[in-house]
C-alpha positions in Angstrom: 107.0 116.6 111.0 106.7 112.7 111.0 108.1 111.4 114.2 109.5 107.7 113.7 109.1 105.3 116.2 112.2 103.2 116.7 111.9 99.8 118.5 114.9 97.8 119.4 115.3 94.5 121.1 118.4 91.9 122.1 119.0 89.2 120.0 118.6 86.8 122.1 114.8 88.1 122.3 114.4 87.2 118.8 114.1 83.9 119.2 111.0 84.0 121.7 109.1 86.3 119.3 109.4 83.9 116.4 107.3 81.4 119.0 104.9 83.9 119.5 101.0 82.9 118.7 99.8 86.4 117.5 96.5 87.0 115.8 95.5 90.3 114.6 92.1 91.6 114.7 90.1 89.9 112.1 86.7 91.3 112.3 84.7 94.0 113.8 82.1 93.1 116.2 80.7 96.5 117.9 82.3 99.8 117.7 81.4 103.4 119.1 81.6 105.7 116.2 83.0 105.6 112.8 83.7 108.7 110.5 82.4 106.1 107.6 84.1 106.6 104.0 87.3 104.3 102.8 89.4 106.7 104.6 90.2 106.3 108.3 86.9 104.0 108.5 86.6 101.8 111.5 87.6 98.7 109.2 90.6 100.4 109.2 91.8 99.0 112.6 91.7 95.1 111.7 95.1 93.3 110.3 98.2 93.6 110.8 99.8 97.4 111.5 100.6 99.2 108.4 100.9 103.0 110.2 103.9 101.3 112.3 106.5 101.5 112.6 106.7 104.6 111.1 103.9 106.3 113.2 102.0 109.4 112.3 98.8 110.2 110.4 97.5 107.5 108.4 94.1 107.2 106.0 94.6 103.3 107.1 94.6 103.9 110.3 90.7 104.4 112.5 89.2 107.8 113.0 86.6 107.9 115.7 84.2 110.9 115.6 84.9 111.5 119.3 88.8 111.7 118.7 89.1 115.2 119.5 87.9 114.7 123.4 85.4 111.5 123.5 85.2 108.1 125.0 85.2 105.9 122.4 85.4 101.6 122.0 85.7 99.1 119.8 85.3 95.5 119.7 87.0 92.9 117.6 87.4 89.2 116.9 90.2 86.9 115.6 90.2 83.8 113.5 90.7 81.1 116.1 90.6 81.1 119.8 93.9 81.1 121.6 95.6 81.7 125.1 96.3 85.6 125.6 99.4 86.6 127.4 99.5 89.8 126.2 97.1 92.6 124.0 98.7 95.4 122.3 97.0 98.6 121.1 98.9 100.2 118.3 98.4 104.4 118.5 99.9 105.9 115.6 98.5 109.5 116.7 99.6 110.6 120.6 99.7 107.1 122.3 98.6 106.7 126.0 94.7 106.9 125.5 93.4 103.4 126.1 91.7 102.8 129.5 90.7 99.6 129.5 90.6 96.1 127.6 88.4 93.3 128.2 88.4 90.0 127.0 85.6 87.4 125.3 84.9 84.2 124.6 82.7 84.7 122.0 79.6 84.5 124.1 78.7 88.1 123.9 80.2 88.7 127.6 83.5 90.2 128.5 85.5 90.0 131.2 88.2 93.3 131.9 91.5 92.3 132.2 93.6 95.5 132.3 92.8 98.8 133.0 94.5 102.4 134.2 94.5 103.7 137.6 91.9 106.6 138.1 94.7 108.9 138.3 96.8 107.7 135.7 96.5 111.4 133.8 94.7 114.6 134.8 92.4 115.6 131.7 94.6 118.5 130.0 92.6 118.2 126.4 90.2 121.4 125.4 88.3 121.0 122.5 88.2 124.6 121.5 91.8 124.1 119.7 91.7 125.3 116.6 94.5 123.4 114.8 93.0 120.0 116.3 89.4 121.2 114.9 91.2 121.8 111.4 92.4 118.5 111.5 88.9 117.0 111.7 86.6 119.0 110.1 88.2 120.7 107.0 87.8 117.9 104.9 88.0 117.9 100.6 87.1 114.2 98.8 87.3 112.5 101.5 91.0 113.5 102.3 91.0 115.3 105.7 93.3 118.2 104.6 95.3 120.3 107.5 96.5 119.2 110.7 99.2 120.3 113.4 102.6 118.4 113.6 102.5 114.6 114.5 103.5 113.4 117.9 103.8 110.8 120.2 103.4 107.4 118.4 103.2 104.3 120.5 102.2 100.4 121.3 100.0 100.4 124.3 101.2 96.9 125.9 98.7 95.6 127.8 100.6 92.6 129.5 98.2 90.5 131.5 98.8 88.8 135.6 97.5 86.0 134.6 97.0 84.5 131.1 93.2 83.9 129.4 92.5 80.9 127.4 89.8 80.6 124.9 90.1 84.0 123.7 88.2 84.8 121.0 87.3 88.6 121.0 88.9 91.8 122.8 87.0 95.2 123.7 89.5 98.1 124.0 88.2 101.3 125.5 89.5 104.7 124.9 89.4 108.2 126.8 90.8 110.7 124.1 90.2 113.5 126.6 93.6 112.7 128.0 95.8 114.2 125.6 95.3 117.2 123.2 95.8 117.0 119.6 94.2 114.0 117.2 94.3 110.3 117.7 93.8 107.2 115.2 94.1 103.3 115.8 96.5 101.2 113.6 95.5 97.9 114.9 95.1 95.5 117.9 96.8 91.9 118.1 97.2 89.5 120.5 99.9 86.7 121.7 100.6 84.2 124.3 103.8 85.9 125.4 104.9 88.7 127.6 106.9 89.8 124.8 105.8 92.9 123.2 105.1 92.1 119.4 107.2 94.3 117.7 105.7 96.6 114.7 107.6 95.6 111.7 108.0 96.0 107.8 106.5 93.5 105.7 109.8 92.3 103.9 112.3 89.9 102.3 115.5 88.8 104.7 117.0 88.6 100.9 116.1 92.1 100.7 118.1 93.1 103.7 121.2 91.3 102.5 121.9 93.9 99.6 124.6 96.1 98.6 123.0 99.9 100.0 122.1 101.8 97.4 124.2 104.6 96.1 123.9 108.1 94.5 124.2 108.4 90.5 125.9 111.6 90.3 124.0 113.9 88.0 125.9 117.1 88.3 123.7 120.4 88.8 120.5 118.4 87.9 117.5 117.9 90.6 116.0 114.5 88.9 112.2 113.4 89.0 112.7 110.4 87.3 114.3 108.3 85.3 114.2 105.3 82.5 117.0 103.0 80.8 116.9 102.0 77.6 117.0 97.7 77.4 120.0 97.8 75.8 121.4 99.5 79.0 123.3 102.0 76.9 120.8 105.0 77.5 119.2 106.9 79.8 116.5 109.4 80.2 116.0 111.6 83.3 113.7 114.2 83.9 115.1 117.4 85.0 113.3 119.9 87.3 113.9 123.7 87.0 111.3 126.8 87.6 111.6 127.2 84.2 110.1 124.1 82.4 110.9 120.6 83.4 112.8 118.9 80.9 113.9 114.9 79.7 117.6 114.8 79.5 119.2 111.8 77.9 122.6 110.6 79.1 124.9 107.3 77.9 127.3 105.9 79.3 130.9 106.6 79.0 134.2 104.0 79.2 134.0 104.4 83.1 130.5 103.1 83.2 129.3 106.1 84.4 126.4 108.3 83.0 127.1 111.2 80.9 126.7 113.5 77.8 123.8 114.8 78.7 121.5 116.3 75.7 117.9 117.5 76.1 115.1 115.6 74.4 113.6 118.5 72.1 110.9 116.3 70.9 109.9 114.8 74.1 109.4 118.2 75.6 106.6 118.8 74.5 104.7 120.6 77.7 106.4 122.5 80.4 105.2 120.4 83.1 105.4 116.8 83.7 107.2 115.7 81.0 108.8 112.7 82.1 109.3 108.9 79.4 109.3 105.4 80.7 111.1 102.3 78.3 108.3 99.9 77.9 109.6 97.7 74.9 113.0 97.6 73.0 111.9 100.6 70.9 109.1 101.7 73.1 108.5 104.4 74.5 105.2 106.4 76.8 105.8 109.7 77.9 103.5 111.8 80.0 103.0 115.4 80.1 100.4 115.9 77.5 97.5 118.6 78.4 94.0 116.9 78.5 90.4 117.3 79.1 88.8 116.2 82.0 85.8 113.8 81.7 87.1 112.5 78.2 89.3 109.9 76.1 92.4 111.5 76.7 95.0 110.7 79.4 97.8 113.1 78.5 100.1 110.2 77.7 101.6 109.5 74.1 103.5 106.3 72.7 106.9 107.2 70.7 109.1 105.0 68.8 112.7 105.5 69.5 115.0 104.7 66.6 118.9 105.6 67.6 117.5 108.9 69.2 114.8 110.1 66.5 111.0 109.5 68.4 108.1 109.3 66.5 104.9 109.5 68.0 102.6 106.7 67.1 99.6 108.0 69.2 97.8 109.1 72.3 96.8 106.7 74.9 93.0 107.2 75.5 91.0 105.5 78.1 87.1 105.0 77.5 85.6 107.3 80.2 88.6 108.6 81.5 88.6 110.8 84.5 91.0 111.4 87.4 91.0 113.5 90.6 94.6 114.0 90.7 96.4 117.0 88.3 98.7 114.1 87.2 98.8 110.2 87.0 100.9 107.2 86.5 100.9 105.1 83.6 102.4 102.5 81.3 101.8 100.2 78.7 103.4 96.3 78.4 105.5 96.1 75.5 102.1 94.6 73.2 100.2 97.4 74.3 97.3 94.9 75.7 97.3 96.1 79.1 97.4 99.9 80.0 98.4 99.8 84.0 97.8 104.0 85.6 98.2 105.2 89.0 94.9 107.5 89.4 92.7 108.5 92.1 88.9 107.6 90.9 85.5 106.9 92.9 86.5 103.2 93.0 89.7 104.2 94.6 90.5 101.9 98.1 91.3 105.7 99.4 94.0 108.0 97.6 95.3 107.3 94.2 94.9 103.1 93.4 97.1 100.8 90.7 94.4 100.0 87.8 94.6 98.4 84.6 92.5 98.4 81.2 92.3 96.3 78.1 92.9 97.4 74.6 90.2 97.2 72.3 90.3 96.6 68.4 90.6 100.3 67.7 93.9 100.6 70.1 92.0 103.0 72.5 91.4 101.0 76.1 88.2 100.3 77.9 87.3 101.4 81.3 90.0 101.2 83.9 89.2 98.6 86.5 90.8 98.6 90.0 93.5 96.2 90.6 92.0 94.7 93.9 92.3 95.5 97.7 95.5 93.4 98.6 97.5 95.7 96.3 95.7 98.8 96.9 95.5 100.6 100.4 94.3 103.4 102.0 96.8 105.7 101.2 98.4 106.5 97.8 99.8 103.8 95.5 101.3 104.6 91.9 105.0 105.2 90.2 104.7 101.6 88.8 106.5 99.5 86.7 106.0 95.7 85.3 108.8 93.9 84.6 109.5 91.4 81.6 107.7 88.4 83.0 104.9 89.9 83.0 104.0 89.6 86.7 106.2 91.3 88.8 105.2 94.8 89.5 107.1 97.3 91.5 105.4 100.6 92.5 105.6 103.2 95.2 103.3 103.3 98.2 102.3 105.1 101.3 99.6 102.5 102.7 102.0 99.9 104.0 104.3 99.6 107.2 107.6 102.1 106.0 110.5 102.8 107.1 109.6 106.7 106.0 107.2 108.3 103.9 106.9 106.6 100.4 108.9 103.4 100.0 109.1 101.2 97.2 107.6 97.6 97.3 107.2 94.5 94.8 103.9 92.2 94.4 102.9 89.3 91.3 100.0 88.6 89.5 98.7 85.4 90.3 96.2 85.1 87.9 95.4 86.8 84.2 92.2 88.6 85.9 94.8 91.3 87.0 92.6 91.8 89.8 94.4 89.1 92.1 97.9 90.2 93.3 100.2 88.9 96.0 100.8 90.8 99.1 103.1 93.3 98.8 106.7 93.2 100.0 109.2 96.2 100.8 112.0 96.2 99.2 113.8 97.1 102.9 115.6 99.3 104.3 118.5 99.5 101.8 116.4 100.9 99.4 114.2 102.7 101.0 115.3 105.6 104.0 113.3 107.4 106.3 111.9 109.7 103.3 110.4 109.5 99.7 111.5 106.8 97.8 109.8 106.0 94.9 109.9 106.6 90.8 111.7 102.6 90.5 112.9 101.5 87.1 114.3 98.4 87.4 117.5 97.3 84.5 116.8 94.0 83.6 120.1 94.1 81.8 122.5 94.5 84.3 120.3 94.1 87.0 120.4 97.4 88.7 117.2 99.2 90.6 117.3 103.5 89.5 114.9 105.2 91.9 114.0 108.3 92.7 115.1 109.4 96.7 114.4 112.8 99.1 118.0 113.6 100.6 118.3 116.5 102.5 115.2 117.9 101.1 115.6 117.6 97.5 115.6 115.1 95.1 118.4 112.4 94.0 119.0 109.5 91.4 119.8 106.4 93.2 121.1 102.9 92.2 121.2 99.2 93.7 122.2 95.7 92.2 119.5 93.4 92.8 119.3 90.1 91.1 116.5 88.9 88.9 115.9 86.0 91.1 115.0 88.4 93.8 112.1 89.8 92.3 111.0 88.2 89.8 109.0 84.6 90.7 
């Protein structure tokens, strides 16, 4: 089970971390060994942390090939020189494995500044462990596949006697020997203070200010997603069972609260993955559709939904189409110009990416083109949704700093390429727990964010008022 790695501080220390100078590593200089691929790839250890503070296994996080019981090293630059105080070592995988750390100038030369004693830890690791061998070497498409339970996450702080000026590049040392079980490197950053730089989520204070999100009661009903209607009146859920999953329509009654519920019979048109997201006033693309692998068809089909009676007006079909995943992501904006999916393709950034594709005269789309690096991690990204301005884009993610497994985040198009997105921001810790959260559907209407949320190990509907203004730019 993910451990997650809490970090507190007083108040009063907030103040001297906001006057911190802290770089992150920026480029890679030298390095040991690197398992190569997009995946847990040495590159992996520059920027900012994005396996803290959660901790645990992370495909953004680096992956020596001597991680099982090696001495291993890496060396990195920053942007600019500065004076370092302090260099911290983020372990996302059984901390306490760095032995020493040196300091450059850029010359070539380093100078060590910090080190362990000899007898800081008596070598316990043996590599005949099966479960850490599984971890490593039973790999499929360049996901490594089993491995034993996460432990020990940590920031090695390496705070210095004296402080170095003109730093410009750091060398960090490892001995993974010292501790059984596998070990991967978030990131290393650097600051002109004794105080630790704290790991933290990438969000909006605005974010932090909400109302917490609350349960939409959906009585004997384990949802996996859900979509209103823009009129706010209606809304469709899809219901899990062993049976056949199933989209379930509710409205709302004089209390405001969501009921009458009455199963889609057209909709359900497969017994898996049937599930419909509102795209236009009318509009309407459900997935769930069978399809054939290495052609046109995605499994998704447009309907028109007039008081309740759909009418299918076509399957979506994607020149070339082909996906590693069983299913996929998708929708359509409201002219059908741009077709956004949440696949998993060789010009993935790792696990499933955010890409988009252009109609063409026929209504079919052309080849799906990745929506860029700054949007797309690692891990998995998907579950998205763009809003009516045509810009804002919330999706679900596990290649970012969380505050669990899957959170929920928001980033904008800032060009019409739709290769060129903003960073994206968590939408905090209101919204998202320490556990799936994902599925969002956001009610321009009345303003209200439905999501999807694990709770107590299965699956509920949740609800929170955020304004327009908060998302939207």
């Amino acid at each position: 089970m993910k451990r997650i790695l809490f970090l507190s501080f007083s108040l009063a220390l907030s103040f001297t971390i906001n006057a911190q100078q802290i770089q992150w590593a920026h480029k890679l200089i030298k390095f040991s060994s690197d398992l190569g691929g997009k995946q847990n790839g040495v590159k992996r250890v520059l920027g900012r942390p994005d396996a803290f503070p959660q901790g645990g296994s992370s495909p953004n996080a680096w992956m020596p090939k001597n991680a099982l019981d090696g001495y291993e090293w890496v060396e990195v630059s920053f942007e600019k020189p500065q004076t370092v105080k302090q260099i911290a070592v983020f372990e996302n995988l059984n901390a306490g494995c760095v032995v020493s750390i040196a300091v450059g100038d850029g010359s070539g030369k380093y100078r060590r500044v910090w080190s362990r004693k000899p007898n800081y830890k008596t070598v316990t690791f043996k590599a005949t462990i099966p479960a850490d061998r599984n971890y490593y070497f039973k790999r499929k498409r360049r996901k490594i596949q089993d491995h034993p339970d996460v432990v020990n996450p940590g920031v090695e702080y390496a705070i210095l006697e004296q402080a170095e000026s003109g730093v410009v590049a750091v060398r960090v040392e490892f001995n993974f020997a010292l501790l059984p079980g596998q070990k991967e490197i978030d990131a290393i950053g650097i600051s002109d203070s004794d105080v630790p730089i704290l790991p933290q989520v990438n969000t909006n204070p605005a974010f932090e200010s909400l109302t917490p999100s609350k349960v939409v009661p959906l009585p004997e009903m384990i949802p996996s997603s859900a979509t209103i209607a823009p009129d706010g009146t209606k809304m469709l859920v899809t219901k899990i069972s062993d049976v056949k999953n199933e989209i379930i329509a509710f409205t709302k009654d004089g209390s405001g609260n969501w009921s009458n519920p009455r199963i889609e019979t057209q909709l359900n048109t497969g017994d898996r993955y049937n599930h419909a997201q509102y795209v236009g006033n009318t509009l309407l693309l459900k997935g769930g559709n069978t399809y054939q692998r290495n052609s046109t068809e995605t499994g998704f089909e447009l309907f028109s939904d007039t008081n309740g009676t759909y009418q299918s007006l076509g399957q979506i079909k994607v020149a070339a189409y082909n996906n590693y995943d069983d299913s996929a992501d998708a929708l359509v904006t409201p002219d059908r110009k741009v077709l956004l999916m949440g696949i998993e393709t060789d010009f993935s950034q790792g696990g499933s990416d955010l890409y988009f594709a252009l109609q063409k005269e026929d209504g079919t789309y052309g080849f799906l083109q990745n929506m860029g690096k700054v949007i797309n991690s690692a891990a998995d990204e998907g579950m998205c949704q763009l809003l009516s301005d045509g810009k804002t884009v919330l999706f679900g993610s596990n290649g970012f700093s969380t505050y669990g497994s899957f959170d929920i985040f928001v980033s904008h198009r800032l060009d019409d390429t739709w290769k060129n997105w903003s960073e994206p921001i968590n939408l905090g810790s209101k919204v998202n727990t320490t556990d799936f959260d994902g599925l969002p559907f956001y009610d321009e209407k009345n303003e209200l964010l439905y999501y999807i949320s694990s709770e107590n190990e299965t699956n509920v509907l949740k609800s929170i008022s955020i304004p327009k203004s908060a998302l939207m730019k």
